[in-house]
DRENDO-1510 file (C-alpha; in Angstrom, 1 decimal, always signed):
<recs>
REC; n; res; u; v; w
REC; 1; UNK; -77.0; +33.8; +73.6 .
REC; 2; UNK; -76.0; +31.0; +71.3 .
REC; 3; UNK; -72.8; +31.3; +70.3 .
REC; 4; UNK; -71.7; +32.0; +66.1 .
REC; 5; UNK; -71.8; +28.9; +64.1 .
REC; 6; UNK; -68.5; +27.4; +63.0 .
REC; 7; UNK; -67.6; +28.9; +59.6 .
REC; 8; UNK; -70.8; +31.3; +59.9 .
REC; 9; UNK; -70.2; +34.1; +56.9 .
REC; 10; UNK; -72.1; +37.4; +57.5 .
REC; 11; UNK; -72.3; +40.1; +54.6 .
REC; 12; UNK; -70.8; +43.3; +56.1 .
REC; 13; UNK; -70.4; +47.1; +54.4 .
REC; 14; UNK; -66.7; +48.3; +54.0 .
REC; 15; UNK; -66.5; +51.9; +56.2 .
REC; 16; UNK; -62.9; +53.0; +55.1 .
REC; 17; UNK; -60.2; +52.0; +53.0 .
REC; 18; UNK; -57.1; +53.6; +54.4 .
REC; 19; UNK; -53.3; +53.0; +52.5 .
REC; 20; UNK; -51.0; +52.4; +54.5 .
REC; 21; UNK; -48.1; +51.3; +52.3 .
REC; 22; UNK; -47.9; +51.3; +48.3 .
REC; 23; UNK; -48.3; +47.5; +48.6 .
REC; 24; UNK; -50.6; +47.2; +51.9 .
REC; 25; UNK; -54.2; +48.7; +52.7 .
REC; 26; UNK; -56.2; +48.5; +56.1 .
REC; 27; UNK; -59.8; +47.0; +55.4 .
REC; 28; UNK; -62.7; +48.6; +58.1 .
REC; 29; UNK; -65.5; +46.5; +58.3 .
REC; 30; UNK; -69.0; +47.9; +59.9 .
REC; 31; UNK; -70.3; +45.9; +62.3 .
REC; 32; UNK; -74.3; +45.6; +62.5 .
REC; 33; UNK; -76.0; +45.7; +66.1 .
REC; 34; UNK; -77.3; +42.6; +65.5 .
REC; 35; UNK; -74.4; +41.2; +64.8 .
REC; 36; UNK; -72.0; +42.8; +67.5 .
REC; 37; UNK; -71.9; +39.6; +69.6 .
REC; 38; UNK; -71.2; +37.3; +66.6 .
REC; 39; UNK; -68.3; +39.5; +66.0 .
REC; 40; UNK; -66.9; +39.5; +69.4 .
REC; 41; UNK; -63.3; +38.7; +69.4 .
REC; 42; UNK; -60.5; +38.0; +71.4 .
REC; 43; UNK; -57.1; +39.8; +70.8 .
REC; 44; UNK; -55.2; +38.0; +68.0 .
REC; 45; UNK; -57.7; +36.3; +66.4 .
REC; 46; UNK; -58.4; +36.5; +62.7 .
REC; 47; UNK; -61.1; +36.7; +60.0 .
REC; 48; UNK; -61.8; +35.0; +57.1 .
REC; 49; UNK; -62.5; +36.9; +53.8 .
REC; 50; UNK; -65.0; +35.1; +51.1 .
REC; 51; UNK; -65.2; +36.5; +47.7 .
REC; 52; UNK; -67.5; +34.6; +45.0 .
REC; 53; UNK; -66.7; +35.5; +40.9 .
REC; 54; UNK; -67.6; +34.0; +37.7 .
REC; 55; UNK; -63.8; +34.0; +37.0 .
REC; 56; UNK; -62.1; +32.6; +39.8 .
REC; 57; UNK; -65.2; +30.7; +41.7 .
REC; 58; UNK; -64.8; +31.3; +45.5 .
REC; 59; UNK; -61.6; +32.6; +47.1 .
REC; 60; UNK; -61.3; +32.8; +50.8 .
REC; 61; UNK; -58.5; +34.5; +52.4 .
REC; 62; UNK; -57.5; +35.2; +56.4 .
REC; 63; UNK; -56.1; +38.5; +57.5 .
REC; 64; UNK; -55.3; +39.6; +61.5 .
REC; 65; UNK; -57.9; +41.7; +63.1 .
REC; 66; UNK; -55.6; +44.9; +64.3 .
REC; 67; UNK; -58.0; +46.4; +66.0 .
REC; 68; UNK; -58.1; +46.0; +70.0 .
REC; 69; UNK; -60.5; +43.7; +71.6 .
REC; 70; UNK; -63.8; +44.5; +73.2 .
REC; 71; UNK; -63.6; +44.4; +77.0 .
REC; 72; UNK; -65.5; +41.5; +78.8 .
REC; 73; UNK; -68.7; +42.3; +79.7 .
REC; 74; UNK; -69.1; +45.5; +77.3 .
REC; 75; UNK; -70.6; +45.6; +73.8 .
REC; 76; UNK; -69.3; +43.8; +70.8 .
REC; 77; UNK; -67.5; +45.6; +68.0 .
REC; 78; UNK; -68.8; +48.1; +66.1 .
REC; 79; UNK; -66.0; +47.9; +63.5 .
REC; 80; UNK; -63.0; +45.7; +62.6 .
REC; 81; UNK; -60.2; +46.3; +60.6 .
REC; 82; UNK; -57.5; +44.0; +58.9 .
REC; 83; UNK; -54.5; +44.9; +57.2 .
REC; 84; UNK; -54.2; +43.2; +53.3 .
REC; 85; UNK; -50.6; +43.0; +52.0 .
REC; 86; UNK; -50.4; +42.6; +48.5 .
REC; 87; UNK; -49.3; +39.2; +47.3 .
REC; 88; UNK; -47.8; +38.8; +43.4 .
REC; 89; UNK; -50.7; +36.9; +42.0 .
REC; 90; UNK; -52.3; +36.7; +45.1 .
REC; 91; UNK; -56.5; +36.5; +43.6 .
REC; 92; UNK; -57.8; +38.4; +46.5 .
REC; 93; UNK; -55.0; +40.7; +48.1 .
REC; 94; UNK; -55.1; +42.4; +44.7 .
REC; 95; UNK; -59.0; +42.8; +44.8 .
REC; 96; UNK; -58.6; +44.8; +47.8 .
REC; 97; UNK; -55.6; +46.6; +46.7 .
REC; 98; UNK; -57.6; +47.5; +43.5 .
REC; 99; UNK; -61.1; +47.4; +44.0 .
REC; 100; UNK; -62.8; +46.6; +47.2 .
REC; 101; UNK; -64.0; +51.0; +47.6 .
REC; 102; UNK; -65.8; +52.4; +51.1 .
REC; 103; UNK; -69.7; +51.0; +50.9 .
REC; 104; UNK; -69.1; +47.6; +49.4 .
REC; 105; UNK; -70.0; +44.6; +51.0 .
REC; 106; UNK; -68.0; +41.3; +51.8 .
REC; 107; UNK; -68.4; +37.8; +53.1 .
REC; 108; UNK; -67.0; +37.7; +56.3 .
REC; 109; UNK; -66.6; +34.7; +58.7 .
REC; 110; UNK; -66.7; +35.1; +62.5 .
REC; 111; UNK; -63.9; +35.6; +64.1 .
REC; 112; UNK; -61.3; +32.7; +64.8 .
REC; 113; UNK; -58.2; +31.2; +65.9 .
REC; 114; UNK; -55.8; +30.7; +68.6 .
REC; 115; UNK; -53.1; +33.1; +68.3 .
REC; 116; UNK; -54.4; +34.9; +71.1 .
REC; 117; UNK; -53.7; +36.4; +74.5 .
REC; 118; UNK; -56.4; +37.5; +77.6 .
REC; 119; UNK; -54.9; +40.0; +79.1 .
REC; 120; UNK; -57.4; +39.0; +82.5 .
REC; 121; UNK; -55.0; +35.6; +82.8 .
REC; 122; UNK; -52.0; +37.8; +82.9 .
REC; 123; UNK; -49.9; +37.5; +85.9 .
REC; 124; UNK; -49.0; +40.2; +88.1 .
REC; 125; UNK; -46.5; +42.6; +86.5 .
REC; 126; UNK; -46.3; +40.5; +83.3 .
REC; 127; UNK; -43.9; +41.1; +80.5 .
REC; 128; UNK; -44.6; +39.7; +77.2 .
REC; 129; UNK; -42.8; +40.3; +73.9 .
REC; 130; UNK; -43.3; +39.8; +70.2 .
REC; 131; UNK; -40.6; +38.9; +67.3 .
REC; 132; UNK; -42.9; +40.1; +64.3 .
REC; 133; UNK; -41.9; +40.0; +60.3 .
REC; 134; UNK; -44.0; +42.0; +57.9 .
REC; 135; UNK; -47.5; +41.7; +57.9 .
REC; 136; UNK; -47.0; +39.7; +60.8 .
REC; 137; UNK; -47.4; +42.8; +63.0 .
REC; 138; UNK; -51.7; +42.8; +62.4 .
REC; 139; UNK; -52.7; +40.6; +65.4 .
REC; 140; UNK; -49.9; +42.2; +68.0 .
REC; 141; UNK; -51.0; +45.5; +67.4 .
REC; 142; UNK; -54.3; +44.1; +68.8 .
REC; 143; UNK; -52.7; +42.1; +71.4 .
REC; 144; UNK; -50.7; +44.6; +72.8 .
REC; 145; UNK; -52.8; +47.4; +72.4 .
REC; 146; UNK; -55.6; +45.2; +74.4 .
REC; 147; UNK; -53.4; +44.1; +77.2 .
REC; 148; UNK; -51.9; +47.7; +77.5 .
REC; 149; UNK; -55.3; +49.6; +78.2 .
REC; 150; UNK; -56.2; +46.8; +80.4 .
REC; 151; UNK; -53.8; +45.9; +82.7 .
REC; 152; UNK; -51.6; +48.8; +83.8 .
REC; 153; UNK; -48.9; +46.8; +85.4 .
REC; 154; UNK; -48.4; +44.5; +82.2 .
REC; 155; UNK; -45.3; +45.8; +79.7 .
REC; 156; UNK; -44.8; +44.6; +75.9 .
REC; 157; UNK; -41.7; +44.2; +73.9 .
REC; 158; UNK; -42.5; +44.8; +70.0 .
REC; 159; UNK; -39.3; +43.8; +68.2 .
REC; 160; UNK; -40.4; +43.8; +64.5 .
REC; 161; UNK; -38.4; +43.3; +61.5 .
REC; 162; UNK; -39.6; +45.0; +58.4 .
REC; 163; UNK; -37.8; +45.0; +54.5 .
REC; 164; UNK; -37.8; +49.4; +54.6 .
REC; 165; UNK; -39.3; +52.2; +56.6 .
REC; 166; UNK; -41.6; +52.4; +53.4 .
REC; 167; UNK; -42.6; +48.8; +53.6 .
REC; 168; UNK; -43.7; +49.1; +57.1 .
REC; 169; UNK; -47.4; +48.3; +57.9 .
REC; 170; UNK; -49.1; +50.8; +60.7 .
REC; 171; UNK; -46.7; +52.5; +61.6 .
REC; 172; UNK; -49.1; +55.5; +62.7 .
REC; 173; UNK; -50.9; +52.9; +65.2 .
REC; 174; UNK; -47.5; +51.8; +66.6 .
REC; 175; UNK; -46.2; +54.9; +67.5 .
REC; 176; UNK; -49.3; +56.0; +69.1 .
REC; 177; UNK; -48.8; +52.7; +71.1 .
REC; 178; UNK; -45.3; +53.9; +72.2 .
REC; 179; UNK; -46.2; +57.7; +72.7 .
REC; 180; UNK; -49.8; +56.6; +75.3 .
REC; 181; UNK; -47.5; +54.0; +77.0 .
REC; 182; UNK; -43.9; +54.9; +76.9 .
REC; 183; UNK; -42.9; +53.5; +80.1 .
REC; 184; UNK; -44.8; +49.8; +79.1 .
REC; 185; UNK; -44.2; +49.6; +75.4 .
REC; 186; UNK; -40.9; +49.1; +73.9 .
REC; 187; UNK; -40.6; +49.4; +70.3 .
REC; 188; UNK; -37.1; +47.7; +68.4 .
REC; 189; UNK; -37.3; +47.9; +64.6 .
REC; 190; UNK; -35.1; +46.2; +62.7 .
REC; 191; UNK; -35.0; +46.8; +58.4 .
REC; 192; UNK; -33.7; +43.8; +56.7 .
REC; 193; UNK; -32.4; +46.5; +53.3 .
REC; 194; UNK; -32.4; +49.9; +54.4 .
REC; 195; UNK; -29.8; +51.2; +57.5 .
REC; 196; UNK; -31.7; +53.3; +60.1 .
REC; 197; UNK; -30.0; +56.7; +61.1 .
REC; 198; UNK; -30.1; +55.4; +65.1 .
REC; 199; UNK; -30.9; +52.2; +66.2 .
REC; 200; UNK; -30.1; +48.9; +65.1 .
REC; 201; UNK; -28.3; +47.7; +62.3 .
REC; 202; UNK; -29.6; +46.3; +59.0 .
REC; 203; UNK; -30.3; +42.8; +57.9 .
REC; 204; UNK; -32.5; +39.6; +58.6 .
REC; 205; UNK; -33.4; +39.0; +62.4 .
REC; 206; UNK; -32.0; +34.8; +61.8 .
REC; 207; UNK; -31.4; +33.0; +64.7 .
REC; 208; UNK; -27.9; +33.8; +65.6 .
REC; 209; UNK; -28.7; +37.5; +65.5 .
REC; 210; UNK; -31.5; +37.0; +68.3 .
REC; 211; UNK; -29.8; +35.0; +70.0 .
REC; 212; UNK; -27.5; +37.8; +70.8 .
REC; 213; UNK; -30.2; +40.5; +70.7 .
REC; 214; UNK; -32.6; +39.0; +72.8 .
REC; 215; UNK; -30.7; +39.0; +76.2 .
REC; 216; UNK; -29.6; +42.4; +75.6 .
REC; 217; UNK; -32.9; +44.0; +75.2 .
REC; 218; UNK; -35.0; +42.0; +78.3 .
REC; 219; UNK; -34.8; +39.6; +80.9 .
REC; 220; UNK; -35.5; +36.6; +78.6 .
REC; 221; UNK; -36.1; +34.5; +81.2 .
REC; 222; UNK; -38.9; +36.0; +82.7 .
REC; 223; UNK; -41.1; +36.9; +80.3 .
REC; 224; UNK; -44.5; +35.5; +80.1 .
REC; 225; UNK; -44.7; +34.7; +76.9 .
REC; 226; UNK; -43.5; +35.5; +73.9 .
REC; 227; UNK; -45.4; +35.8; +70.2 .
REC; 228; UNK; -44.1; +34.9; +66.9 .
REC; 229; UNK; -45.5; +35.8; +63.9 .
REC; 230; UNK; -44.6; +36.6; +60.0 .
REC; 231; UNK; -42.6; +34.3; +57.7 .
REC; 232; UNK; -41.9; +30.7; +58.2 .
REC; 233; UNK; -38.3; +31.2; +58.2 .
REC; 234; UNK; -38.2; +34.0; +61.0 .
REC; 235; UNK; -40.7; +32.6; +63.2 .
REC; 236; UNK; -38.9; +29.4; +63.1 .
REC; 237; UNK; -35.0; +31.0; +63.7 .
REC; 238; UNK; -37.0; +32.7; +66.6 .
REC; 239; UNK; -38.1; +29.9; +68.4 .
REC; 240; UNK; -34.7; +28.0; +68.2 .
REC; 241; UNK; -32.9; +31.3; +69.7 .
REC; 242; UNK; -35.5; +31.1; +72.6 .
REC; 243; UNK; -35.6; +27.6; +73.4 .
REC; 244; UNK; -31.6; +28.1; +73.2 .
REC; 245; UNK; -32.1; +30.7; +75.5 .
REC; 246; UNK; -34.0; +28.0; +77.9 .
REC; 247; UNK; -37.1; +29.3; +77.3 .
REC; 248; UNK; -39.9; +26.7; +78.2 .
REC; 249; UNK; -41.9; +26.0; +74.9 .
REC; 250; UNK; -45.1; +26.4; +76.3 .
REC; 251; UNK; -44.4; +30.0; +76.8 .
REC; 252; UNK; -43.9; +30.7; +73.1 .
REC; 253; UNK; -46.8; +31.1; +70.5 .
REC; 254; UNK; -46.8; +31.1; +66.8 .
REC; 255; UNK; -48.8; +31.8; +64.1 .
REC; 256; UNK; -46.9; +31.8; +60.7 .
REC; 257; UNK; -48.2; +34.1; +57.7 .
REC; 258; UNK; -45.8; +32.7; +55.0 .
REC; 259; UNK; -44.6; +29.1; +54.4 .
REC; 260; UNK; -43.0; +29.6; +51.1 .
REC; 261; UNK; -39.5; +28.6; +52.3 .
REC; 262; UNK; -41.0; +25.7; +54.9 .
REC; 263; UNK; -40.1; +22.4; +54.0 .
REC; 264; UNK; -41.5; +19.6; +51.9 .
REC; 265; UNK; -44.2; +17.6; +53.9 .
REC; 266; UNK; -43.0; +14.4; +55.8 .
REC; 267; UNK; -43.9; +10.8; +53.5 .
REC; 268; UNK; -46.8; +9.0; +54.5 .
REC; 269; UNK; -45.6; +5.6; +55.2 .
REC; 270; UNK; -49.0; +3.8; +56.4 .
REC; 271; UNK; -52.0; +4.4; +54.8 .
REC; 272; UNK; -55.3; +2.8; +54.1 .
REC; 273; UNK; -57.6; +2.9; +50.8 .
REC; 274; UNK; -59.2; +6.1; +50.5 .
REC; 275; UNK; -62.1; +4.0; +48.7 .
REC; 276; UNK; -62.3; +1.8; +51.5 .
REC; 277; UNK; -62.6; +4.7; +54.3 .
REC; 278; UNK; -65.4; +6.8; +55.5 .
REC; 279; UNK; -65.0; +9.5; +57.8 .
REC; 280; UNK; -67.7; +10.9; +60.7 .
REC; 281; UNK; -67.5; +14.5; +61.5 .
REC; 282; UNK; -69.7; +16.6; +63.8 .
REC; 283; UNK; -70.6; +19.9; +63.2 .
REC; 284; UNK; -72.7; +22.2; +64.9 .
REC; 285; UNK; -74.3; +19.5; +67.1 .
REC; 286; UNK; -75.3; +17.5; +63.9 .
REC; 287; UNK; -73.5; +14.5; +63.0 .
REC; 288; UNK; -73.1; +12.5; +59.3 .
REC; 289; UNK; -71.0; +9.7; +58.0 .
REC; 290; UNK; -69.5; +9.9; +54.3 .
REC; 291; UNK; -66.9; +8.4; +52.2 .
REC; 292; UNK; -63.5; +9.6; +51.6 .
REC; 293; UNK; -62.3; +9.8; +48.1 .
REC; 294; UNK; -59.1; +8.8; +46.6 .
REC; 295; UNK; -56.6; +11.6; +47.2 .
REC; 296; UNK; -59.3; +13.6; +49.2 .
REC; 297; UNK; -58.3; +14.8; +52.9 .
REC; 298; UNK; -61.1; +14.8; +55.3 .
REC; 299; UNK; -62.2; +18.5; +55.2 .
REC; 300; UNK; -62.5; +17.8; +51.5 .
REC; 301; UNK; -64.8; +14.8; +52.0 .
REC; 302; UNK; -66.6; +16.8; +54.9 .
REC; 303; UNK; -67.4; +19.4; +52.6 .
REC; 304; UNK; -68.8; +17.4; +49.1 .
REC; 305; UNK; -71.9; +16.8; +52.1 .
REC; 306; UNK; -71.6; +19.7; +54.6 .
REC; 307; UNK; -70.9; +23.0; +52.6 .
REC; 308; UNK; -70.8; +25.0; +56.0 .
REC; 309; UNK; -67.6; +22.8; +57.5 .
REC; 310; UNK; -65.2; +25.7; +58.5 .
REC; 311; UNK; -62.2; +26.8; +56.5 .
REC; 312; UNK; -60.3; +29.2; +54.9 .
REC; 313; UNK; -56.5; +28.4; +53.6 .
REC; 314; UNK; -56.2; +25.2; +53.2 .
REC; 315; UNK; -52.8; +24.8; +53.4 .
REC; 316; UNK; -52.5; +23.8; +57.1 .
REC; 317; UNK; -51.6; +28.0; +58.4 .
REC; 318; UNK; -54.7; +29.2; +59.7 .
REC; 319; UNK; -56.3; +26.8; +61.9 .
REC; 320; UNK; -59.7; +27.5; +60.8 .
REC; 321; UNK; -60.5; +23.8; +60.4 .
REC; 322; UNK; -59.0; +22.5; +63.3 .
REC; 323; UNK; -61.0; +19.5; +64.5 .
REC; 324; UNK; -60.9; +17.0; +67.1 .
REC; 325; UNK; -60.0; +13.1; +66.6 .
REC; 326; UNK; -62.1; +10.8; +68.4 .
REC; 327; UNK; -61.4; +8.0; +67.1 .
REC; 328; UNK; -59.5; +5.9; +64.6 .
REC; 329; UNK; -55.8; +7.0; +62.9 .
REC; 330; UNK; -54.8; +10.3; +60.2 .
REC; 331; UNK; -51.8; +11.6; +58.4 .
REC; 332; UNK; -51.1; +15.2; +58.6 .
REC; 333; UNK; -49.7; +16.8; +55.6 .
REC; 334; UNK; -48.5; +19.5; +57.5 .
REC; 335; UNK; -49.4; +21.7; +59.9 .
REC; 336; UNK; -48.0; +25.7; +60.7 .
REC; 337; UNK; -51.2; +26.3; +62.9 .
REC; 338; UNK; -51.3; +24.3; +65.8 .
REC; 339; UNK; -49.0; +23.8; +68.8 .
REC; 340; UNK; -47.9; +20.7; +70.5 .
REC; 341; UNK; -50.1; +20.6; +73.1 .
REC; 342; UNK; -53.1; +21.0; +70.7 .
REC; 343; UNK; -51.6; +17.9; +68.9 .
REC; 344; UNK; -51.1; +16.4; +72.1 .
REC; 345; UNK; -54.2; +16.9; +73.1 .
REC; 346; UNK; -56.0; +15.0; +69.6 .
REC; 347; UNK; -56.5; +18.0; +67.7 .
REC; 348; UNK; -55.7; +18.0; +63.7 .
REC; 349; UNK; -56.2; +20.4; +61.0 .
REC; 350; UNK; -58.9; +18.6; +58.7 .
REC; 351; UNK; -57.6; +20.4; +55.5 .
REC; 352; UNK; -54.0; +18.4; +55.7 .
REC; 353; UNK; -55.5; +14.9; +57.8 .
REC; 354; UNK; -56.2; +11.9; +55.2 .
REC; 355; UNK; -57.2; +8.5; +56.8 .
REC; 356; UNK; -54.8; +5.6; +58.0 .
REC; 357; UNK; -57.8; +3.4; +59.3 .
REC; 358; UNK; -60.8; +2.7; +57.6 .
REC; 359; UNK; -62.6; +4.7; +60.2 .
REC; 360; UNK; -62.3; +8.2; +61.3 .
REC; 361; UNK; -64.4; +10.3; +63.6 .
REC; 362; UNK; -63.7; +13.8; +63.9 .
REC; 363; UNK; -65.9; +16.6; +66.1 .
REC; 364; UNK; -65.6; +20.5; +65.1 .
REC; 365; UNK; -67.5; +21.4; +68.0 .
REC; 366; UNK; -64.9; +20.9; +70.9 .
</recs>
C-alpha cells in the first residue's frame, strides 16, 4: 500500500466530545475503514486540524494524538482522540471549546511528527521518563500507554507539572495508567499554585528544582530516554538539569507546545536577494522550480505553486514542514521542532528557512 501523501487532509465525523477541564476538551475522531491505514500512527505523533471560514480564511492547528498506537501488524485506528486546551484568542481552540458538537466533520491531516517512541526498539528492561507541563501530557499518555501494554519489562516515569488539580488534563486516563501498571508506572505531580495534601510541594518545576528532584526519584543515569514536552521555558530548564546531571543529549527528546517566553530569533547576517533566488522543492515524487519573494520563506514560496506542501504552525514548533536541504545555503528563523542530529543531518523546517544563495533545493520526501 502506498503510503499517505505529505500534508494529505481527509474529512472525518467527530464521535464524542468529552470535557475534561473548564478550559480543555478531548476531540474523538472516527476513523473510516478505508482510511485506517492512512491514519496509522506511531506513539507521539500529532495531527493537524484544518478549519476553512469566511471570517478568518483557513486556520490550521496541531494537537497530540493521546490515544495509544495500533500494534504492528494489526489494523489501523478506528478512532483518534486529541486533547484541545483553550487558548485566549486562540481562532480554533475556542471553536472546539464552543462549537465543534458529536457528528460534525473536520479536516484532518495524517498523522506526523517525530516526537515519538517504538516501544519494539526498547532495550531490555528499559526505563524511560517524562517531565511534562500542561497540555504537554497528550502525546505521553500515548507513549507510555503504548510501551506499557507492549513490553512488560519496560517502566515509565510521568513527572508532570500542572497550574491546579482542576487544570489538569486526563487525569481519569492517567490514573487508570497507574492503577493497570502499578509496579511500571510512576506518577509525580507537581501543581505550580495550589499545595497538594501529600506529595510534593508547590511551585514551578525550573531547573534547580529538578536538578534536585530528579536523582531522588530514579536512577537518572540509566534511563533510556527521557521526553520533554509543554512550555518552552520548562522543557528548556529540563534539559539543562539533565545534561547537568551528565545525561547524553541524544537520549533526551523534546517537543515544545508553547514558545511565548523563547527568545527573539538570532540576526541574519548573510543573505542573498530574495528577487534574485529561486528555490526547488520536491514533493511527493514531483519536482518544480519557483521564485522566492522578498520577505517570503521557502514553504511560503513552495506553496504560491504547490498548495498541497505540508504544514500546519508555522512558527517553527511542529515539524510538519520539515524538509531536506540538498543543496545550496538557508537561514533558519528559529526552530523548537527539530533536534540536533536532524539539523546535522541537513534537515530544516521550510516555514522559518529563507535563502542565502541564489539556489536552493529542498526534498519533502526523505
Amino acid at each position: 500500500m502506498a503510503a499517505p501523501r505529505h500534508g494529505a487532509f481527509h474529512p472525518l465525523t467527530v464521535a464524542a466530545v468529552d470535557r475534561l477541564t473548564d478550559d480543555s476538551v478531548a476531540l474523538t475522531l472516527r476513523i473510516p475503514e478505508e482510511l485506517r491505514e492512512d491514519y496509522r500512527h506511531a506513539a507521539g505523533q500529532h495531527l493537524a486540524l484544518r478549519r476553512r471560514s469566511a471570517e478568518v480564511g483557513e486556520v490550521r492547528r496541531t494537537y497530540s494524538i493521546c490515544s495509544p498506537a495500533p500494534a504492528p501488524g494489526g489494523p489501523g485506528p478506528q478512532q483518534l482522540r486529541v486533547g484541545v486546551r483553550l487558548v485566549e484568542g486562540g481562532e480554533f481552540s475556542t471553536f472546539a471549546h464552543k462549537e465543534i458538537a458529536p457528528g460534525d466533520v473536520l479536516d484532518v491531516m495524517v498523522p506526523a511528527g517525530r516526537f515519538v517512541l517504538d516501544p519494539a526498539a526498547a532495550p531490555q528492561g528499559a526505563h524511560y521518563a517524562a517531565v511534562v507541563g500542561g497540555s504537554g501530557i497528550t502525546p505521553l499518555l500515548s507513549i507510555a500507554a503504548t510501551l506499557l501494554a507492549a513490553r512488560t519489562d519496560a517502566r515509565f516515569c510521568l513527572i508532570r507539572s500542572d497550574r491546579t488539580a482542576a487544570s489538569t488534563m486526563f487525569l481519569e486516563e492517567v490514573a487508570d495508567l497507574k492503577d493497570r501498571y502499578p509496579d511500571r508506572f510512576q506518577l509525580v505531580t507537581v501543581l505550580s499554585r495550589e499545595e497538594q495534601e501529600a506529595g510534593l510541594p508547590s511551585g514551578r518545576l525550573d531547573e534547580e528544582r529538578l536538578t534536585a528532584l530528579l536523582p531522588a526519584l530514579l536512577p537518572v543515569e540509566s534511563v533510556a530516554g527521557w521526553f520533554l514536552c509543554g512550555p518552552f521555558g520548562l522543557v528548556q530548564g529540563a534539559e539543562r538539569a539533565l545534561r547537568g546531571l551528565g545525561v547524553l543529549r541524544n537520549r533526551i527528546h523534546e517537543e515544545i507546545f508553547h514558545v511565548d517566553d523563547a527568545p527573539a530569533p538570532a540576526p541574519v547576517t548573510r543573505t542573498v536577494s530574495s528577487s534574485h533566488s529561486r528555490v526547488t522543492a520536491r514533493l511527493d515524487g514531483r519536482s518544480g522550480t519557483w521564485p522566492v519573494q522578498d520577505g517570503e520563506s521557502l514553504l511560503d514560496a513552495v506553496l504560491r505553486n504547490r498548495a498541497d506542501a505540508p504544514y500546519a504552525c508555522k512558527g517553527g514548533v511542529c515539524g510538519t514542514c520539515r524538509a531536506f536541504l540538498v543543496r545550496g545555503e538557508i537561514h533558519m528563523d528559529r526552530n523548537f521542532a527539530l533536534e540536533s542530529d536532524e539539523t546535522e543531518a541537513g534537515f530544516v523546517l521550510a516555514c522559518q528557512s529563507h535563502p542565502v544563495t541564489e539556489e536552493v533545493e529542498i526534498d519533502f520526501d526523505r
